[in-house]
Every structure is written in C-alpha cells, then in structure tokens.
C-alpha positions in Angstrom: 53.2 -70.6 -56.6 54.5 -72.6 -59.8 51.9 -75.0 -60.5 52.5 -79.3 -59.4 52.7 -81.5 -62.5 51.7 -84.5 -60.3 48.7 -82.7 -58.9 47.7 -81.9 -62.1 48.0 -85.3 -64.2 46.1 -87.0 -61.0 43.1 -84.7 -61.5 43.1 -84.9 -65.6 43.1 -88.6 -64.7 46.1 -89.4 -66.1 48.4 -92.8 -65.2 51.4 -91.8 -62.6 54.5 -94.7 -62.2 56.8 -94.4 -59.9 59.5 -96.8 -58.4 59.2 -98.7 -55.1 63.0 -97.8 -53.6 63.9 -100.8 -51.3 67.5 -99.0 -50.5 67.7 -95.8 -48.3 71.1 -94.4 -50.5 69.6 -90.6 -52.0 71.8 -91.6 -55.1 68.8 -93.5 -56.2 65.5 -91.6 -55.7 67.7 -88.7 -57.8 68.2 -91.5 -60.3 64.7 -92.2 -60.2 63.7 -88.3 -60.9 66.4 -87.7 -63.2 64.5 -91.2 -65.2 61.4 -88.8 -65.6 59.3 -90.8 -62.9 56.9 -88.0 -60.5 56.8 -90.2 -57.8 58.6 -92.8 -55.9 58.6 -95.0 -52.3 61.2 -95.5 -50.4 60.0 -99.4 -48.8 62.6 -100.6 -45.8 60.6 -102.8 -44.8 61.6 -106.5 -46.6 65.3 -106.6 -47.3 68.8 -105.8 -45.1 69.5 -102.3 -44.9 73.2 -102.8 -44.9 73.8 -104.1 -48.4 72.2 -100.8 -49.2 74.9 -98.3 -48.4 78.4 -98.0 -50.2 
C-alpha cells in the first residue's frame, strides 16, 4: 500500500490548507490538486448552484 502524504504530515503535526469549493464543477477540485493543496471541501450549502455549471 503506497503510503498517504496527508496521513502522514497530520501525525508529524504539520499545517494542511486546503480550499473550501462552493461550486460542484470537478474542473475545480482538479485545479485545486493540480495547485499542490491535499485537501479540499466541496460546501453547497450558501450560494446558487446554477451559476456553478458551464
């Protein structure tokens, strides 16, 4: 099993950032990874969805 670089910067107490994604278009949580960010959150809950999609 190849070993999880979050995991393992979360147990040498290291700080993680990672976006909070308020649109549900995959385009941007690959943007997000391909930014060098381990983590991110896809949050629907305060905006309009539809101004989201192209």
């Amino acid at each position: 099993m190849l070993p999880n670089p979050l995991k393992q910067k979360l147990k040498n107490g290291e700080l993680v950032l990672g976006p909070f994604i308020n649109c549900a278009d995959a385009a941007f949580m690959e943007i997000s990874g391909h930014a060098g960010f381990y983590i991110a959150a896809i949050d629907l809950e305060r905006g309009p969805l539809e101004t989201c999609f192209l």
